[in-house]
C-alpha positions as a Markdown table, in Angstrom:
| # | Residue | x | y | z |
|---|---|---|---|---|
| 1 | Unk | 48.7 | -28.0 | 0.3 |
| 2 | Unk | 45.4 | -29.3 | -1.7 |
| 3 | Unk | 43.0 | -29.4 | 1.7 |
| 4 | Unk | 44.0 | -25.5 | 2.4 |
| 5 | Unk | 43.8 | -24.7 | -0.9 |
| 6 | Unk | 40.2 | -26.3 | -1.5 |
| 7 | Unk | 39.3 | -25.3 | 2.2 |
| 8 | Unk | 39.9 | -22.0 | 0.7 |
| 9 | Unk | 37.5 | -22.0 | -2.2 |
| 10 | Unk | 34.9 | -23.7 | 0.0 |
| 11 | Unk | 35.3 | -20.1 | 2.3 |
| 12 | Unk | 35.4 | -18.1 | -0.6 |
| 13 | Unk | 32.7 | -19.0 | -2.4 |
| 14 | Unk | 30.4 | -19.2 | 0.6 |
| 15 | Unk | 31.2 | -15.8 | 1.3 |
| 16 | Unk | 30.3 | -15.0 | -2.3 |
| 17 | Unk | 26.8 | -16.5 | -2.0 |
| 18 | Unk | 26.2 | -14.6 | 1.5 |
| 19 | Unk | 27.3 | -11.5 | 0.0 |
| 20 | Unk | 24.8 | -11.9 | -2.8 |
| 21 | Unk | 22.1 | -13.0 | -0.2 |
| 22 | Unk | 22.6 | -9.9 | 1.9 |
| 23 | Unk | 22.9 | -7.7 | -1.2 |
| 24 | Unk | 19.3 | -8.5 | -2.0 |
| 25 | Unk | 17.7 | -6.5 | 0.6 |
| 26 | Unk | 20.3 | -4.1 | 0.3 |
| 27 | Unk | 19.7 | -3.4 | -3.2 |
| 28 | Unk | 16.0 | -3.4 | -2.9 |
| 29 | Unk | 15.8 | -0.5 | 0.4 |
| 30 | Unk | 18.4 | 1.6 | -2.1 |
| 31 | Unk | 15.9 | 1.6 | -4.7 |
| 32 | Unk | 13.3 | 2.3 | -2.0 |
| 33 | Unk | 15.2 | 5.4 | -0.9 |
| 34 | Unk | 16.0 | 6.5 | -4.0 |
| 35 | Unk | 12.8 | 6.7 | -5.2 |
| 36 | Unk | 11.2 | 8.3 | -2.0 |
| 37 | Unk | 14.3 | 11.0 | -2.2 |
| 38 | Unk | 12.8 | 11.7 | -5.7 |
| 39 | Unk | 12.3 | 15.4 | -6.1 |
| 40 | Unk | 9.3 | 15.1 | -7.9 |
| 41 | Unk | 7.6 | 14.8 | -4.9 |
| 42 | Unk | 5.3 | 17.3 | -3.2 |
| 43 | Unk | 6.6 | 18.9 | -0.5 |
| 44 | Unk | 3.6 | 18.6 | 1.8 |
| 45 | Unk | 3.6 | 14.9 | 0.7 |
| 46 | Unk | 7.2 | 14.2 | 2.2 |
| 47 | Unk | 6.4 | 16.2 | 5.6 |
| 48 | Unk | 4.2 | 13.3 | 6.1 |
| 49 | Unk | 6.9 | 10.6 | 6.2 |
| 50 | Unk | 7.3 | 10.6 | 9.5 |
| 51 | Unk | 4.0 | 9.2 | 9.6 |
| 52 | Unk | 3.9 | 6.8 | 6.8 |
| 53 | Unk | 7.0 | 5.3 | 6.5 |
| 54 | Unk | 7.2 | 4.3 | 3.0 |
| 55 | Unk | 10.5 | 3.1 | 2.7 |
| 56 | Unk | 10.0 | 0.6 | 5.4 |
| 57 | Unk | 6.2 | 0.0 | 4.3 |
| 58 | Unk | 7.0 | -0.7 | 0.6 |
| 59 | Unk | 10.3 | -3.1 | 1.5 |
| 60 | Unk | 7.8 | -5.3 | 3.9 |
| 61 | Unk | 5.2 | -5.9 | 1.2 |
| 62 | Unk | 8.5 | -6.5 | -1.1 |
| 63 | Unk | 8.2 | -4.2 | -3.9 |
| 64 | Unk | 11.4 | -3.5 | -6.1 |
| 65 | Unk | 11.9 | -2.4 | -9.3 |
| 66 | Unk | 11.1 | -4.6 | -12.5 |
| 67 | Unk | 8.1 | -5.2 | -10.7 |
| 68 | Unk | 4.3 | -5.2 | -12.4 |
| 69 | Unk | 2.7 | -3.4 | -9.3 |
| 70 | Unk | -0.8 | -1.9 | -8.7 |
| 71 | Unk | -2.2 | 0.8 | -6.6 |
| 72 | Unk | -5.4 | 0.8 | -5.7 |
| 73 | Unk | -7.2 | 3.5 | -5.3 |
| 74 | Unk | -4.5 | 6.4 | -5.2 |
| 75 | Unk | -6.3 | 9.3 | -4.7 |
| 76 | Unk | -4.1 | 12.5 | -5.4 |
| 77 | Unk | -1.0 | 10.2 | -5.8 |
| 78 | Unk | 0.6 | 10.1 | -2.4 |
| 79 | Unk | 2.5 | 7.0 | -2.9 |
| 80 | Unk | 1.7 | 7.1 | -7.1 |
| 81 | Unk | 4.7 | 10.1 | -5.8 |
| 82 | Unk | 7.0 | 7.2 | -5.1 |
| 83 | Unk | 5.8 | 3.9 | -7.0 |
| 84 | Unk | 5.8 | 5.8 | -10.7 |
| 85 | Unk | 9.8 | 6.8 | -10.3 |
| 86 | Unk | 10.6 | 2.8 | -8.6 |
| 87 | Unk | 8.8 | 1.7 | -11.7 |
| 88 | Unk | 9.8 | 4.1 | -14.4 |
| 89 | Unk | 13.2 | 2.2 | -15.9 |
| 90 | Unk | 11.7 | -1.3 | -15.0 |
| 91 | Unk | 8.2 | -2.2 | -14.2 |
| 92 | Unk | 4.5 | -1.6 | -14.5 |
| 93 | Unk | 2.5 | 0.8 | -12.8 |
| 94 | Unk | -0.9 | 0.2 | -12.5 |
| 95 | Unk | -3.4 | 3.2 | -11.1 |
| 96 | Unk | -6.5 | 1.1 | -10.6 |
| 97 | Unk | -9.4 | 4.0 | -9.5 |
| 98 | Unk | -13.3 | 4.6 | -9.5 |
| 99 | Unk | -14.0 | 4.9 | -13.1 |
| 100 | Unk | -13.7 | 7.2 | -14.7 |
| 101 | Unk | -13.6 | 10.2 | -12.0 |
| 102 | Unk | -11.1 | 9.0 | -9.8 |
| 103 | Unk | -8.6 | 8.7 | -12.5 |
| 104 | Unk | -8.0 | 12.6 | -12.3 |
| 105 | Unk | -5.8 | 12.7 | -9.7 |
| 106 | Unk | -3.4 | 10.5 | -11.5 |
| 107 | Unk | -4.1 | 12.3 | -14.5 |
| 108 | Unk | -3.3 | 15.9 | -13.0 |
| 109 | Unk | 0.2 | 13.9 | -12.6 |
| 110 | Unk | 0.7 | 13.1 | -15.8 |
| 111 | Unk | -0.2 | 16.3 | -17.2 |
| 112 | Unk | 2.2 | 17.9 | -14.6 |
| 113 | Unk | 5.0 | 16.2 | -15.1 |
| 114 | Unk | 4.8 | 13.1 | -18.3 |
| 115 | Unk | 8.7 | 12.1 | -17.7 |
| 116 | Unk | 7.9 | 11.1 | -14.3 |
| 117 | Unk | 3.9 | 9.5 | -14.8 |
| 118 | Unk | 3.5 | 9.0 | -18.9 |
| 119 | Unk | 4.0 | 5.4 | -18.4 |
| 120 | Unk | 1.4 | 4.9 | -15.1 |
| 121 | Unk | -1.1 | 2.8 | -16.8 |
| 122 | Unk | -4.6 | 3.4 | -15.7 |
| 123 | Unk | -7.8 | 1.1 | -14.9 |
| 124 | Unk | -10.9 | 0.6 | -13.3 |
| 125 | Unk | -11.2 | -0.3 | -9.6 |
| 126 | Unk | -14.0 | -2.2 | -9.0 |
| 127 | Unk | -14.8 | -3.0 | -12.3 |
| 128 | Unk | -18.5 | -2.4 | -12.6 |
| 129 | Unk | -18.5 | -2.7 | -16.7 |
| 130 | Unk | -17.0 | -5.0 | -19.6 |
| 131 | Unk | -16.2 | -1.6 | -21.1 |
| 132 | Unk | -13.8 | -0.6 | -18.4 |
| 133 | Unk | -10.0 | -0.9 | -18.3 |
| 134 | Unk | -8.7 | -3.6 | -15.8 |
| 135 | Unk | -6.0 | -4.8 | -14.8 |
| 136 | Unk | -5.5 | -8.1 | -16.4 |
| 137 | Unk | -5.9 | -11.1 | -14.5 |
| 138 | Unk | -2.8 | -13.0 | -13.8 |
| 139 | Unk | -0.3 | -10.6 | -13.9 |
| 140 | Unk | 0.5 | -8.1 | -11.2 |
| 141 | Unk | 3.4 | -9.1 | -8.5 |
| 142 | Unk | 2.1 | -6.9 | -6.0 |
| 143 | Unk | -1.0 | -5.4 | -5.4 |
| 144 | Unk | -0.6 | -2.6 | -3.0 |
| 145 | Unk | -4.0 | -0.8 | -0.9 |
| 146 | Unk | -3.2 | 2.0 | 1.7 |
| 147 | Unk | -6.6 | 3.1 | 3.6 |
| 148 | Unk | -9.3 | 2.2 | 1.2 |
| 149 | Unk | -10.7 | -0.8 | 3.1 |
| 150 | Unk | -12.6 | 0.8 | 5.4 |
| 151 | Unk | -14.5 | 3.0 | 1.8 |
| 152 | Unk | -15.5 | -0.1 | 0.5 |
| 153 | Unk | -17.0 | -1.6 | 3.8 |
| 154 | Unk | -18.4 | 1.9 | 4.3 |
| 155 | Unk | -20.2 | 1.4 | 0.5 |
| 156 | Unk | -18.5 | 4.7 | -0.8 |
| 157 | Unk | -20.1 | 5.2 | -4.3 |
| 158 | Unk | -22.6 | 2.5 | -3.6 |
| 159 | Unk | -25.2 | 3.7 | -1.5 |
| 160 | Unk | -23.8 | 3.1 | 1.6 |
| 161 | Unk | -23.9 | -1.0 | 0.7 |
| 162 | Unk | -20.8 | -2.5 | 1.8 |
| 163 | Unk | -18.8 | -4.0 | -1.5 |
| 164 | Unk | -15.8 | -5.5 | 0.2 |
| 165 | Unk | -15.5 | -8.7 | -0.3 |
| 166 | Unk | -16.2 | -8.4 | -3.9 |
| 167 | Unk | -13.1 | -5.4 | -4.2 |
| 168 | Unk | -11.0 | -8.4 | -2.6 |
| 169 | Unk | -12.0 | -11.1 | -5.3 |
| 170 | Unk | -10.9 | -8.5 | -7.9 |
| 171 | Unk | -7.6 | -7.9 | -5.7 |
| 172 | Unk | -7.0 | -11.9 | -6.0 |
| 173 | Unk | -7.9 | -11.6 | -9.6 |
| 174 | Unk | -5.1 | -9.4 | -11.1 |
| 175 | Unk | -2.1 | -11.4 | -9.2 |
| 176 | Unk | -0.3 | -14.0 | -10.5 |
| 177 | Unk | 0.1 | -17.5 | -8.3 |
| 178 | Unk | 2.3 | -16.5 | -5.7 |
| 179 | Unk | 1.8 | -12.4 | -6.0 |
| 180 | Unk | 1.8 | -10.3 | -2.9 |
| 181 | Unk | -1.7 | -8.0 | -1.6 |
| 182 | Unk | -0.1 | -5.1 | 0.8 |
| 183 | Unk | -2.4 | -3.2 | 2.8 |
| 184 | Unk | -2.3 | -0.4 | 5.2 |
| 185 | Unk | -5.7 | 0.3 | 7.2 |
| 186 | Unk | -6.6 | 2.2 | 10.3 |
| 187 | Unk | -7.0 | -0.1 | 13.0 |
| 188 | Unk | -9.7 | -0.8 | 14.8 |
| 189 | Unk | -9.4 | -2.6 | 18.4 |
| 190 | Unk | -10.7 | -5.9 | 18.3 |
| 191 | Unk | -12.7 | -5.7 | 21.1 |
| 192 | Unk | -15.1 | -2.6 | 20.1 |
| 193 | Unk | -18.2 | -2.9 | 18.0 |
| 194 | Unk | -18.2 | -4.1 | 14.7 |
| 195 | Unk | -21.0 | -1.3 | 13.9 |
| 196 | Unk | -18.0 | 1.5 | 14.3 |
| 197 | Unk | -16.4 | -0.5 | 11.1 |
| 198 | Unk | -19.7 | 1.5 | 9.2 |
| 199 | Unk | -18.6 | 4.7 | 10.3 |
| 200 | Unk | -15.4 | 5.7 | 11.7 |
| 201 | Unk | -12.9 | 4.7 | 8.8 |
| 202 | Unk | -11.1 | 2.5 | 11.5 |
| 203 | Unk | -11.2 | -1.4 | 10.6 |
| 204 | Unk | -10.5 | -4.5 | 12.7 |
| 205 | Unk | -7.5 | -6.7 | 11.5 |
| 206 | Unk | -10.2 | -9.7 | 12.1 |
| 207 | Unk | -11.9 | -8.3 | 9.6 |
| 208 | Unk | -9.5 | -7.5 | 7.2 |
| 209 | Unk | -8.1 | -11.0 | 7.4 |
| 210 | Unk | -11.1 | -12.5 | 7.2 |
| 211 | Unk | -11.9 | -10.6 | 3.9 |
| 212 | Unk | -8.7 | -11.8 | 2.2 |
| 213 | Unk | -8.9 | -15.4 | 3.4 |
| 214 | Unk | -12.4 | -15.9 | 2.1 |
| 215 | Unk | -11.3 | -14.2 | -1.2 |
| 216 | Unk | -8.3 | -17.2 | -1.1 |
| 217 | Unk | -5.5 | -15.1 | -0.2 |
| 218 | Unk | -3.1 | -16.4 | 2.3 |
| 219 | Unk | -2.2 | -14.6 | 5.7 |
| 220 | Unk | 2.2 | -14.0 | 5.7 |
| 221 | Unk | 2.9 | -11.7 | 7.8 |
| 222 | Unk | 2.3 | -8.1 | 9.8 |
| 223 | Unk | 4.3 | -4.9 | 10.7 |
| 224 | Unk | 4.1 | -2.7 | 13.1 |
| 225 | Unk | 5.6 | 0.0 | 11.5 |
| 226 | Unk | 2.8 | 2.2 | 11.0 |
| 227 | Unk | 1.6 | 1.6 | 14.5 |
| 228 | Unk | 0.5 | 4.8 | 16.6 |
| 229 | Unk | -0.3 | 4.0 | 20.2 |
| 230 | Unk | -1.4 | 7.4 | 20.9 |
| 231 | Unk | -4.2 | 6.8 | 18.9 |
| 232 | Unk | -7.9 | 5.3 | 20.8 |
| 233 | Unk | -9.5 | 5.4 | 17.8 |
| 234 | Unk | -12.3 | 6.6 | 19.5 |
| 235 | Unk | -12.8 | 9.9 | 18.9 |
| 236 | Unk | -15.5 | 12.7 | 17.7 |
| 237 | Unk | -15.8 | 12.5 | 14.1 |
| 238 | Unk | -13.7 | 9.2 | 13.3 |
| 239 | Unk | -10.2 | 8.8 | 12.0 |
| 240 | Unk | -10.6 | 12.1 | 10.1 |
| 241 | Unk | -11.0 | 14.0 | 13.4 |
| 242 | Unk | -7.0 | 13.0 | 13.3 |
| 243 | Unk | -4.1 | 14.9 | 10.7 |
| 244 | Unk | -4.0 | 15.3 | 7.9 |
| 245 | Unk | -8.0 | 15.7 | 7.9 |
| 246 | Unk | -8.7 | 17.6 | 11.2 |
| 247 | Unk | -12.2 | 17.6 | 10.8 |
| 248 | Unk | -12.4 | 19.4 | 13.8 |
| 249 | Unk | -10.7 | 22.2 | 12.4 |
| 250 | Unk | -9.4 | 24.2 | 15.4 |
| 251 | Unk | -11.7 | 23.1 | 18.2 |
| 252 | Unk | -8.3 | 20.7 | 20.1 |
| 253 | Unk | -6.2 | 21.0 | 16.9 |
| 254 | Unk | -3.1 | 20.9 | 19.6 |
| 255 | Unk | -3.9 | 17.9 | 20.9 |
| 256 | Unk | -5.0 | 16.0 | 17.5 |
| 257 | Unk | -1.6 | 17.1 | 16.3 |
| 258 | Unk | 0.1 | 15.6 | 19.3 |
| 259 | Unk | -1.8 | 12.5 | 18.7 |
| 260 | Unk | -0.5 | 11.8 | 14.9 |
| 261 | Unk | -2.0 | 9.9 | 12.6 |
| 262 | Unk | -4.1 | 7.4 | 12.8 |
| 263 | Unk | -2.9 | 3.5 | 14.4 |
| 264 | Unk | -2.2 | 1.8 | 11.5 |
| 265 | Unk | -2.4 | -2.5 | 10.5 |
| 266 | Unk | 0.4 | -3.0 | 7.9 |
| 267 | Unk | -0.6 | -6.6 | 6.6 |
| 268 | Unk | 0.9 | -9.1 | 4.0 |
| 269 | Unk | -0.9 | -12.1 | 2.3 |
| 270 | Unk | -0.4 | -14.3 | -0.9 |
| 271 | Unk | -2.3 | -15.7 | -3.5 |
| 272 | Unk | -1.0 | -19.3 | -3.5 |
């Protein structure tokens, strides 16, 4: 009976660990969810779901709660919407803006609703001055970008001079050895001219690799989950010709909305 009964244990317990192993994932996507099916969100923000795909976004790049994580560059709080109530019982959120201005969309959160964004901790993004808040170095798990490469290759808030690389050396800065950089761009095909990187708001992966790789990251993986065939990227006034933007008001508004939002990279690298 003592070779069943140890054959036994040997089943049970490597059912136990595979249990655990697949409850990781599991656990981490609930969370996601959860805090996408909060109900502080903005109404307008969840329509575009569809488009974005946060849940599936966010669980790629690995973020879960208990986490130190930073956004960069939030804007009026699109994802902020989703990271601040993933973050609120455990975790850091970091809100990491132009400084000082482009802390007020965050801060029209936390006036709104403190329960929700009182703990979102805010900094400077570049940091331009030993004055500024940062992000300390060495800390963050995840640093998280969603369509804010192309602005810094563009030079907004710099003249028009492109400040890339150096918003990627402060990227690399805040994580710790082994920390994640996430980032969502609009894609641009390899194959057109680099000079439409200057204008359009579309970005070739080349060149978004090439960014993080000289900054020391390393390349893990990509997604496709924010991929739009539909769009050519080539179109009258750039990616913002597209919704949410149509900069084209109603001149073809149809056939924008048909088209979607833009093609997007979804990209993961690590600091080593």
């Amino acid at each position: 009976m003592r070779q069943p009964l140890a054959l036994a244990a040997i089943l049970t317990t490597a059912i136990a660990v595979a249990s655990v192993a697949a409850g990781e994932p599991a656990t981490q996507r609930h969370s996601l969810e959860r805090a996408t099916a909060a109900p502080t969100r903005t109404p307008a923000n969840v329509a575009r779901d569809k488009y974005r795909h946060p849940v599936e976004t966010l669980a790629f790049f690995g973020v879960k709660p208990g986490q130190t994580v930073v956004e960069i560059w939030p804007g009026g709080g699109w994802y902020t919407e989703i990271l601040a109530p993933l973050t609120k019982a455990q975790g850091t959120l970091y809100a990491a803006t132009p400084w000082p201005n482009g802390a007020k969309g965050v801060q029209a959160l936390q006036a709104k609703d403190a329960a929700t964004y009182g703990k979102v901790k805010l900094a400077a993004f570049p940091v331009t001055a030993a004055d500024q808040p940062k992000v300390p170095d060495g800390t963050a798990d995840i640093v998280l970008t969603f369509r804010n490469v192309h602005n810094w290759r563009m030079g907004e808030g710099r003249g028009d001079q492109d400040y890339s690389a150096e918003a990627f050396k402060q990227m690399y800065a805040m994580l710790r050895p082994g920390g994640v950089l996430g980032i969502e761009e609009h894609r641009l095909p390899e194959d057109a001219s680099a000079e439409r990187e200057r204008d359009s708001g579309y970005i070739k992966v080349s060149t978004v690799r090439r960014l993080a790789e000289q900054a020391g990251f390393r390349y893990v993986a990509a997604s496709e989950v924010n991929a739009n065939p539909r769009d050519s990227a080539d179109w009258p006034n750039g990616v913002w010709t597209l919704p949410p933007t149509y900069s084209q008001k109603d001149v073809d508004r149809a056939k924008y909305a048909a088209i979607g939002e833009s093609d997007r990279m979804t990209l993961k690298f690590r600091k080593p």
